[in-house]
mmCIF file of the C-alpha atoms, coordinates in Angstrom:
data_MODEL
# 
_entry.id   MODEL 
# 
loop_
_atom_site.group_PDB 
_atom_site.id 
_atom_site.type_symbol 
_atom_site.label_atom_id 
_atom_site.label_alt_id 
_atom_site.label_comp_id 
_atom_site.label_asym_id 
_atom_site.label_entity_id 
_atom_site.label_seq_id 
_atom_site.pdbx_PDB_ins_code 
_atom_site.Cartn_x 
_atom_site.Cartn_y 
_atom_site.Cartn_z 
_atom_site.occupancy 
_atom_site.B_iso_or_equiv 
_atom_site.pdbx_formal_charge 
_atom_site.auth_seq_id 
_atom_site.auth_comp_id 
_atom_site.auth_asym_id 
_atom_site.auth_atom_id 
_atom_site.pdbx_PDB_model_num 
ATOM 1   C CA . UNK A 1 1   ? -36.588 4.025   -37.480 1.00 0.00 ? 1   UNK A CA 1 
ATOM 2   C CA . UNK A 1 2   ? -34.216 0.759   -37.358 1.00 0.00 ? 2   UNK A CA 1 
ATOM 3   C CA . UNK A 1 3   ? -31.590 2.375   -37.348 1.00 0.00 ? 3   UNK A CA 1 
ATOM 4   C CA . UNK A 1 4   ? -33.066 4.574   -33.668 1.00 0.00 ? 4   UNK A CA 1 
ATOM 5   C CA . UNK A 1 5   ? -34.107 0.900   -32.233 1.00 0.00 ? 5   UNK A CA 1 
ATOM 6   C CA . UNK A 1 6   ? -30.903 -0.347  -32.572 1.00 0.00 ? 6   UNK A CA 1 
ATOM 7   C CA . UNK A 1 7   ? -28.881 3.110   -31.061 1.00 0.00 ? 7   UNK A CA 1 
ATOM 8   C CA . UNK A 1 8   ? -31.409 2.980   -27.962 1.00 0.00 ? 8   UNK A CA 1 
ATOM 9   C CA . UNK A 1 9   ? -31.156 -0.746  -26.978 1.00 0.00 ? 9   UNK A CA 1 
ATOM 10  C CA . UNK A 1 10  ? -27.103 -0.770  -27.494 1.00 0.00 ? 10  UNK A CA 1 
ATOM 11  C CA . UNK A 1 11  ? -27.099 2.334   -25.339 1.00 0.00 ? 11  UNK A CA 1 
ATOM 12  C CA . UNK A 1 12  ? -29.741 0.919   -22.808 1.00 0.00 ? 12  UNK A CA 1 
ATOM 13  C CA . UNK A 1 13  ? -27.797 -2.260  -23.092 1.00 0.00 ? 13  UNK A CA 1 
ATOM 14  C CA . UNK A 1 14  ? -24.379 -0.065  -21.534 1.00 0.00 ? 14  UNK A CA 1 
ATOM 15  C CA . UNK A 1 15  ? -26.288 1.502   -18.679 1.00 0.00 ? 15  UNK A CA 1 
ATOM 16  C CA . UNK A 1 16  ? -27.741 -2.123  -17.301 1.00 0.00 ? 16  UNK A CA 1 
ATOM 17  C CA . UNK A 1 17  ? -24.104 -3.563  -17.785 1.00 0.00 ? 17  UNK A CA 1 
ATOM 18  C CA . UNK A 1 18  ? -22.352 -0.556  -16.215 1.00 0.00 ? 18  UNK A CA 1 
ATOM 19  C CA . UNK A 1 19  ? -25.051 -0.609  -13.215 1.00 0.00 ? 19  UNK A CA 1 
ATOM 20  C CA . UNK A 1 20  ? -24.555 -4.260  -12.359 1.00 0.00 ? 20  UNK A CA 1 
ATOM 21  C CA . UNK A 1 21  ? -21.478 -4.006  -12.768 1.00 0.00 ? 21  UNK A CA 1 
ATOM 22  C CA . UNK A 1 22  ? -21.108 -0.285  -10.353 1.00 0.00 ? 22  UNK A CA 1 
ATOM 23  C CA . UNK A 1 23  ? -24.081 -2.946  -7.735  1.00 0.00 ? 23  UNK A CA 1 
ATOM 24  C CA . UNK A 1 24  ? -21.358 -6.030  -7.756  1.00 0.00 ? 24  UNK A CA 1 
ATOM 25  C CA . UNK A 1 25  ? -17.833 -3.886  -7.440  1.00 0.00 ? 25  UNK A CA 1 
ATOM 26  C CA . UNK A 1 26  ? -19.369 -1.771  -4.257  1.00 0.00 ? 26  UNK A CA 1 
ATOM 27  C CA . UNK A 1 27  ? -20.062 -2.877  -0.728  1.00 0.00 ? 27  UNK A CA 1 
ATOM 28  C CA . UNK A 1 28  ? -24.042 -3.426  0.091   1.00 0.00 ? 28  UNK A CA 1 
ATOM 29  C CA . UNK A 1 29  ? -24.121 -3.453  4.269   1.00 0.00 ? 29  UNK A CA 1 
ATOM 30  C CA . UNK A 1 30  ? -25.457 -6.960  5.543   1.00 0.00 ? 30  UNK A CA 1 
ATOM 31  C CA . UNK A 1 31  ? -24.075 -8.260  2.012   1.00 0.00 ? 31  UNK A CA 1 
ATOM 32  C CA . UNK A 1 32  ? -20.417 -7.677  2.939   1.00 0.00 ? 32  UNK A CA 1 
ATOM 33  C CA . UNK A 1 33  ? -20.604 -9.341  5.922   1.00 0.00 ? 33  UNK A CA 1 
ATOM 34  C CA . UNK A 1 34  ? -22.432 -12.190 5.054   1.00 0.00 ? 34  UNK A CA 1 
ATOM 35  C CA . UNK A 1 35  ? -20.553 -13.239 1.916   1.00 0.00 ? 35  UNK A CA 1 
ATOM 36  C CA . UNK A 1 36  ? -17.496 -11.644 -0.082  1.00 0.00 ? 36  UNK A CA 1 
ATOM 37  C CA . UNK A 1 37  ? -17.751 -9.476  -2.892  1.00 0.00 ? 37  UNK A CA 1 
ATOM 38  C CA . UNK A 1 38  ? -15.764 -8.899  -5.712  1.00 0.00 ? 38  UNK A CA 1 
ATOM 39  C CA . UNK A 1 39  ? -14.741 -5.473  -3.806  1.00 0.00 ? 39  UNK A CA 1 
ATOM 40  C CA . UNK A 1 40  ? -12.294 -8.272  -1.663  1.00 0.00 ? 40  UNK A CA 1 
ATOM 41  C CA . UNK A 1 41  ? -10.476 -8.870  -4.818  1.00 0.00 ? 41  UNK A CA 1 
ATOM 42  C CA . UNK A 1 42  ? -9.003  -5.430  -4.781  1.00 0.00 ? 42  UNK A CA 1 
ATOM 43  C CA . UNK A 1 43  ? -8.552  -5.260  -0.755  1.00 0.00 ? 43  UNK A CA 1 
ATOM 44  C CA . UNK A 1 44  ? -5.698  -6.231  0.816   1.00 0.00 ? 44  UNK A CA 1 
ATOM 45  C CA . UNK A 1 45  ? -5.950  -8.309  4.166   1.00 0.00 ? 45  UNK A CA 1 
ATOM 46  C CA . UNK A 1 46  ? -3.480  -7.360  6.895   1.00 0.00 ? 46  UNK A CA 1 
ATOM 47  C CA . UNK A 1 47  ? -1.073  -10.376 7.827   1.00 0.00 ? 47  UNK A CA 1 
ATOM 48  C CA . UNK A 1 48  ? -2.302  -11.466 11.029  1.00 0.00 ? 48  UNK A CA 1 
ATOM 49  C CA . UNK A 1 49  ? 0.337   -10.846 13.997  1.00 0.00 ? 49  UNK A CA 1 
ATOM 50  C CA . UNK A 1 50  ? 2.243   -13.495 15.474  1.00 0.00 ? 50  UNK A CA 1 
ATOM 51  C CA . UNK A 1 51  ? 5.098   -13.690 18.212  1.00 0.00 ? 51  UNK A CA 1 
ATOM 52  C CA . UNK A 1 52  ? 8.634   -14.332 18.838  1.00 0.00 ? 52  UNK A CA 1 
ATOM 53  C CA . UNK A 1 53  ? 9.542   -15.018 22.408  1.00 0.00 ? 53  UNK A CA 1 
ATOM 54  C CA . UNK A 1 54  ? 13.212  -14.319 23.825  1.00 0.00 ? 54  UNK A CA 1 
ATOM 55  C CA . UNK A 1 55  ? 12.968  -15.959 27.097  1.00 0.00 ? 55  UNK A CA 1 
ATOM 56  C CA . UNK A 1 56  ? 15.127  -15.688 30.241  1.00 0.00 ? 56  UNK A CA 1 
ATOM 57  C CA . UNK A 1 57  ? 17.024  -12.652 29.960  1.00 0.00 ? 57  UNK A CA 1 
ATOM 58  C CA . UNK A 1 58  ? 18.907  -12.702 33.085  1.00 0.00 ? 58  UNK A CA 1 
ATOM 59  C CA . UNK A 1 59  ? 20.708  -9.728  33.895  1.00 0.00 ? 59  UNK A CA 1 
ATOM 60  C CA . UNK A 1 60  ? 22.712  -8.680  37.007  1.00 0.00 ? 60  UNK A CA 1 
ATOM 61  C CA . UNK A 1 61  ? 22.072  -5.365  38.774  1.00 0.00 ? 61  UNK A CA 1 
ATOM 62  C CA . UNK A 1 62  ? 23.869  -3.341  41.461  1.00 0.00 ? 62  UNK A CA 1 
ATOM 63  C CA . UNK A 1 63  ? 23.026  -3.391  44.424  1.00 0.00 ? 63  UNK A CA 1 
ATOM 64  C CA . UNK A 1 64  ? 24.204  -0.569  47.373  1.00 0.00 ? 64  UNK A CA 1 
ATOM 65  C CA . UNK A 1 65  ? 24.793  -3.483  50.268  1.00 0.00 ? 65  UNK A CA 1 
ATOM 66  C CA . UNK A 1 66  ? 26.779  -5.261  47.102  1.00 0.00 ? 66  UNK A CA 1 
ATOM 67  C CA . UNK A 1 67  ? 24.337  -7.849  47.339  1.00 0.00 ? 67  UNK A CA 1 
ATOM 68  C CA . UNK A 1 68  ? 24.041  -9.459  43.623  1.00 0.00 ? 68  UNK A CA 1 
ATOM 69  C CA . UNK A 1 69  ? 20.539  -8.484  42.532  1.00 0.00 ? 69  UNK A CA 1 
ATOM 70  C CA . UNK A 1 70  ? 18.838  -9.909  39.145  1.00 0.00 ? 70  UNK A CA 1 
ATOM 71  C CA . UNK A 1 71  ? 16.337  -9.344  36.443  1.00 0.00 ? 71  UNK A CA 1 
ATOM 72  C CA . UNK A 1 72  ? 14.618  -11.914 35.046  1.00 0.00 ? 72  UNK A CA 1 
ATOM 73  C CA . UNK A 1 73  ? 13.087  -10.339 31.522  1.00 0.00 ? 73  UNK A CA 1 
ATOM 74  C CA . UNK A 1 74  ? 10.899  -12.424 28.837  1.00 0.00 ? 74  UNK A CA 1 
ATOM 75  C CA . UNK A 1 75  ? 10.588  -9.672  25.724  1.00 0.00 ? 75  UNK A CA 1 
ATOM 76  C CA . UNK A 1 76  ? 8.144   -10.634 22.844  1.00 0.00 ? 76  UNK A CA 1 
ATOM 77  C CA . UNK A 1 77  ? 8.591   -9.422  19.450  1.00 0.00 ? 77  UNK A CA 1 
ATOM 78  C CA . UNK A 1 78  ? 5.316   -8.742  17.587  1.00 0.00 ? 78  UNK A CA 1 
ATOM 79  C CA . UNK A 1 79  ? 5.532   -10.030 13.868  1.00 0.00 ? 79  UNK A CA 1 
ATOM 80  C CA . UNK A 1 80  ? 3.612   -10.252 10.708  1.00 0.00 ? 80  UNK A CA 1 
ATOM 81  C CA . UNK A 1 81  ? 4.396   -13.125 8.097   1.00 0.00 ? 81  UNK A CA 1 
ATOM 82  C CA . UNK A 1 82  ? 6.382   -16.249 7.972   1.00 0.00 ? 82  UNK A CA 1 
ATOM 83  C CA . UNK A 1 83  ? 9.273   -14.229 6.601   1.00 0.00 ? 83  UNK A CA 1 
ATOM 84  C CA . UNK A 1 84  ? 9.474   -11.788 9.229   1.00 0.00 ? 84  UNK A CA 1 
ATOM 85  C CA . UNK A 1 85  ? 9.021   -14.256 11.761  1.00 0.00 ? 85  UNK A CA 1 
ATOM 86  C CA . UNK A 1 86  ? 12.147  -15.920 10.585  1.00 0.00 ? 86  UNK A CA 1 
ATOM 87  C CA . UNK A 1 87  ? 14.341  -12.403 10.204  1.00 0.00 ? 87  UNK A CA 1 
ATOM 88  C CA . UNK A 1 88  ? 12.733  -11.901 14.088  1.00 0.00 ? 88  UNK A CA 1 
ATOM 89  C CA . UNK A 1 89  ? 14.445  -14.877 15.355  1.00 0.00 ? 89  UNK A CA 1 
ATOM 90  C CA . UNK A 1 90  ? 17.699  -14.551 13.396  1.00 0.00 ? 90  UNK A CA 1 
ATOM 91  C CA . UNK A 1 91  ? 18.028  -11.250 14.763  1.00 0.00 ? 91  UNK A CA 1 
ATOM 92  C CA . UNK A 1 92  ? 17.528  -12.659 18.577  1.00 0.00 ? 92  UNK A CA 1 
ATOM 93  C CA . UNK A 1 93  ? 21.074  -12.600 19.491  1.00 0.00 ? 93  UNK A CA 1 
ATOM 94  C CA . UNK A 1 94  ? 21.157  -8.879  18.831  1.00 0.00 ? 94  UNK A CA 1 
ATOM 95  C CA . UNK A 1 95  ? 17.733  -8.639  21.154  1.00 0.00 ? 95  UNK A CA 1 
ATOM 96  C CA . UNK A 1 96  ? 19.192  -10.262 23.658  1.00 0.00 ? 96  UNK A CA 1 
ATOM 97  C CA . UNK A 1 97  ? 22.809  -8.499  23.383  1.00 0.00 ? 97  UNK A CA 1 
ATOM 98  C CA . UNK A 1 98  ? 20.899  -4.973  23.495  1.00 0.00 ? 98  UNK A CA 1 
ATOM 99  C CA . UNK A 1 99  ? 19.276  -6.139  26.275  1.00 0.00 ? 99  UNK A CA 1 
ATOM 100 C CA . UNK A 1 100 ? 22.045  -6.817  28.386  1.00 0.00 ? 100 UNK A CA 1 
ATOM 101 C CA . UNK A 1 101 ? 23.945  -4.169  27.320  1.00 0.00 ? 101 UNK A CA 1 
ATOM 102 C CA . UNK A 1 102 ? 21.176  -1.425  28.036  1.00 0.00 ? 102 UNK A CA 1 
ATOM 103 C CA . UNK A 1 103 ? 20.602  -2.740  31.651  1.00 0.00 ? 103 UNK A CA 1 
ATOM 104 C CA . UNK A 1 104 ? 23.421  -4.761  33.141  1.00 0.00 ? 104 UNK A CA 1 
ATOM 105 C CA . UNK A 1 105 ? 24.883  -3.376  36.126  1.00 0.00 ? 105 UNK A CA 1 
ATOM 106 C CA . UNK A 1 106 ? 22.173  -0.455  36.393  1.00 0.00 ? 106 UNK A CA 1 
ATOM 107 C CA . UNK A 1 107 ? 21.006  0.850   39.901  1.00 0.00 ? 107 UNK A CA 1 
ATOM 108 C CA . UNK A 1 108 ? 18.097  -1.744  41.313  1.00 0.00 ? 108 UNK A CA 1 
ATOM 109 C CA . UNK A 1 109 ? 16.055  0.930   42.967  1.00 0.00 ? 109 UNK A CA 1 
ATOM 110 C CA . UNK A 1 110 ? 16.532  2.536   38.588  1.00 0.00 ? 110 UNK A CA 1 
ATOM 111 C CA . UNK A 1 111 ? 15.425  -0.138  37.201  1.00 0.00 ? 111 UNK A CA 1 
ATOM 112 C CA . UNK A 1 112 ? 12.791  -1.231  39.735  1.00 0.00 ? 112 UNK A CA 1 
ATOM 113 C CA . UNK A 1 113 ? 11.265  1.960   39.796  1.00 0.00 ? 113 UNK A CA 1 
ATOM 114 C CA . UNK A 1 114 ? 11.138  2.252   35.882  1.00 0.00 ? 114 UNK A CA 1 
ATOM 115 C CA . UNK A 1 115 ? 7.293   2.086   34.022  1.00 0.00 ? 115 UNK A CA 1 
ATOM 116 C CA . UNK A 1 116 ? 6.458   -0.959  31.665  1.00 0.00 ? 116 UNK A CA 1 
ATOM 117 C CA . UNK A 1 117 ? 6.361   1.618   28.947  1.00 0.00 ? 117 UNK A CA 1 
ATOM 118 C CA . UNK A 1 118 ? 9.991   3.932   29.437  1.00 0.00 ? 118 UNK A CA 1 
ATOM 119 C CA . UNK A 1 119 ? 11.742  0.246   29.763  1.00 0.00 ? 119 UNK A CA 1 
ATOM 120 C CA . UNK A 1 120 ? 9.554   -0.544  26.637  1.00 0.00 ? 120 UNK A CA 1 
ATOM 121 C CA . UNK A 1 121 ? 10.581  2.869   24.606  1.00 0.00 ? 121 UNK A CA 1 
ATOM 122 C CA . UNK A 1 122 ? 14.133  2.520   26.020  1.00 0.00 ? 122 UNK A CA 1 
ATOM 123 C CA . UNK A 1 123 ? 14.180  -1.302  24.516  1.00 0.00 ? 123 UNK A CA 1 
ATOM 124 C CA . UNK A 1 124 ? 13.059  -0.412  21.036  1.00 0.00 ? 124 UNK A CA 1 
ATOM 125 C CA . UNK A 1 125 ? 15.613  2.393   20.690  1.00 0.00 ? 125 UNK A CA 1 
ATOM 126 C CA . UNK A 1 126 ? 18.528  0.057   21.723  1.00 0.00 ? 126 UNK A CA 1 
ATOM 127 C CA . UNK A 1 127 ? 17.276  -2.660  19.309  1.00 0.00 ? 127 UNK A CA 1 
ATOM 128 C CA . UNK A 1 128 ? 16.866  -0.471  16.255  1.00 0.00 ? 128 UNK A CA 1 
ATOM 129 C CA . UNK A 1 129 ? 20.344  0.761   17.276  1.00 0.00 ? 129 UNK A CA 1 
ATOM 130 C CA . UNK A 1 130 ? 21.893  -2.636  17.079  1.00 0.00 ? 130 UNK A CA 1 
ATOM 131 C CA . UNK A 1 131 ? 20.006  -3.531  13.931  1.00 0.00 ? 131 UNK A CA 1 
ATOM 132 C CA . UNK A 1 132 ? 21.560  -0.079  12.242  1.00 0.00 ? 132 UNK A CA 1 
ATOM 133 C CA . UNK A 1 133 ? 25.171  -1.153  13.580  1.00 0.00 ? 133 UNK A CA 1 
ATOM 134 C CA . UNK A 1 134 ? 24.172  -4.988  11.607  1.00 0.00 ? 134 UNK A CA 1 
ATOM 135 C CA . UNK A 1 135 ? 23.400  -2.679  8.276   1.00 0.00 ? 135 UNK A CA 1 
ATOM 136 C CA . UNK A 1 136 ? 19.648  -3.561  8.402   1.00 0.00 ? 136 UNK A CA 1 
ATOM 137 C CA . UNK A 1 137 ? 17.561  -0.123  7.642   1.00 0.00 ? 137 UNK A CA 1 
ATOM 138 C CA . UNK A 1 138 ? 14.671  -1.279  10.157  1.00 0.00 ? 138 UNK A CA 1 
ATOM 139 C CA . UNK A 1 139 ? 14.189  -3.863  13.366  1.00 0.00 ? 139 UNK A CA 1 
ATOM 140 C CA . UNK A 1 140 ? 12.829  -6.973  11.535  1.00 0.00 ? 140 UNK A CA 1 
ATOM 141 C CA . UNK A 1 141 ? 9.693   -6.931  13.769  1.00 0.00 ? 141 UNK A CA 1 
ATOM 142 C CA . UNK A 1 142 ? 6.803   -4.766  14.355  1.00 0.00 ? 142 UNK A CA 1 
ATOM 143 C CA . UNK A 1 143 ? 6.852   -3.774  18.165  1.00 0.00 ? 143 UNK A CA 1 
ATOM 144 C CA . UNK A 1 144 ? 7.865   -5.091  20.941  1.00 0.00 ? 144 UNK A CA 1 
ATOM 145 C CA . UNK A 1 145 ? 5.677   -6.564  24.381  1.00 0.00 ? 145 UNK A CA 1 
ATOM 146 C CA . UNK A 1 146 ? 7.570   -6.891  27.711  1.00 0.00 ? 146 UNK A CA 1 
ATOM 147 C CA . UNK A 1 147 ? 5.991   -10.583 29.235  1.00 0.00 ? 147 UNK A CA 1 
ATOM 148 C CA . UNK A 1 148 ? 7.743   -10.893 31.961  1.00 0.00 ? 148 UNK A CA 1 
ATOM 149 C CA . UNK A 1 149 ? 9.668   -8.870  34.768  1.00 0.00 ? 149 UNK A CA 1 
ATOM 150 C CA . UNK A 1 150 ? 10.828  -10.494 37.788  1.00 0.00 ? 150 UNK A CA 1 
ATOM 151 C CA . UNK A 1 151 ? 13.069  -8.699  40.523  1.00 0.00 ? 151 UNK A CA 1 
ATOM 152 C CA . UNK A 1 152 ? 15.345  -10.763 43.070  1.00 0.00 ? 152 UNK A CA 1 
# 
């Protein structure tokens, strides 16, 4: 009879453990928002994004009454984490040399005419092109945002 008593309170013992334990480890609605459970120990946390501006990109366009036209282009490279911050603006020579290179002396009426998002597309190719040519597998940034675009 001892023996029984002692079985049936070590195994009820394991089923109250193994339910708190199962109540703390999962997410309870209102609970998870209110304060953090242990289920946060095993989540990982996105790095939050952060930017990289390469200001003043001036390049010169062609013009038909060979009048000197310009672009005036402020790029913005999207980043997550100090250290990719730092590769982002060690690799900001190579932005800006893609840059150039994809768009100096282009048509005005080309480039004018071009959408936010084919200049955009058009960008990222040319910069993971020039990272390739430095031996780096990938651009050391996330995406890229187009700030400013000024015509004269």
């Amino acid at each position: 009879m001892k023996k029984t008593l002692i079985i049936l309170s070590v195994v009820l013992l394991l089923i109250i453990i193994g339910g708190a334990s199962w109540w703390l480890l999962t997410p309870h609605g209102d609970a998870k928002k209110s304060s953090p459970s242990t289920s946060g120990w095993f989540a990982s946390t996105p790095v939050q994004a952060s930017f990289v501006e390469v200001k003043d990109l001036v390049i010169t366009l062609q013009a038909e009454e060979n009048r000197p036209r310009y672009l005036l282009l402020d790029v913005v490279l999207v980043v997550r984490g100090e250290e990719q911050s730092t590769q982002a603006e060690a690799f900001e020579p190579a932005v800006r040399s893609a840059t150039v290179a994809l768009l100096n002396n282009q048509p005005f009426d080309d480039v004018r005419t071009r959408t936010t998002q084919t200049l955009h597309d058009q960008l990222l190719k040319r910069y993971q092109e020039a990272a390739s040519q430095l031996g780096l597998q990938t651009v050391p940034f996330d995406d890229i945002m187009i700030s400013k675009m000024v015509f004269q």
